[in-house]
C-alpha positions, 0 to 999 in steps of 0.5 A: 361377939368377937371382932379385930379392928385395925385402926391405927388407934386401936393397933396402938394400945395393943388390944385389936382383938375385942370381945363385945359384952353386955353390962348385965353380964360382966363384973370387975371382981379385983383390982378395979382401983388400978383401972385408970382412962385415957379419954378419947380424943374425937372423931373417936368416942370410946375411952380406953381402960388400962390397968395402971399397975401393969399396962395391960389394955382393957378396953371399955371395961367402965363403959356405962353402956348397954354393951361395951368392948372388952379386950380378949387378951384379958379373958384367964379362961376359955370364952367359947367363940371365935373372930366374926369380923375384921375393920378397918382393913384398910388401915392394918399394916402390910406385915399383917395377913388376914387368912 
């Protein structure tokens, strides 16, 4: 499932658009040493994946969770399935349009 959240928190780290993936099906194949975390702060619960040697915003690629958000900017290949939602529609700024 893929799905673009607007919150403030998420249009920050550059990565809105996520895709929800399930634990038994993804692998960090390279480059977990360069993951680093930035712990999140309540009323939000998921922590925030990052690569330390580009900046590139992950997701909750280290999630212990059955089924956790990746962020769809770091898939290399085509993943077959497009938007299902938009929240937090409230918070996006008035530049961005929703067709």
């Amino acid at each position: 499932m893929m799905g673009t959240c607007h919150c403030n928190r998420c249009r920050k780290v550059g990565a809105s658009t996520l895709v929800f993936v399930k634990s038994e099906s993804f692998q960090i194949t390279t480059g977990i040493n360069n993951i680093s975390t930035y712990k999140a702060v309540p009323p939000y619960k998921y922590d925030r994946c990052f690569c330390s040697a580009c900046g590139t915003a992950l997701g909750e690629v280290l999630s212990k969770s059955d089924s956790f958000p990746v962020a769809a900017n770091c898939f290399d290949e085509h993943i077959g399935i497009e938007n299902n939602f938009h929240e937090f529609v409230s918070e996006k700024p008035d530049w961005l349009k929703i067709w």
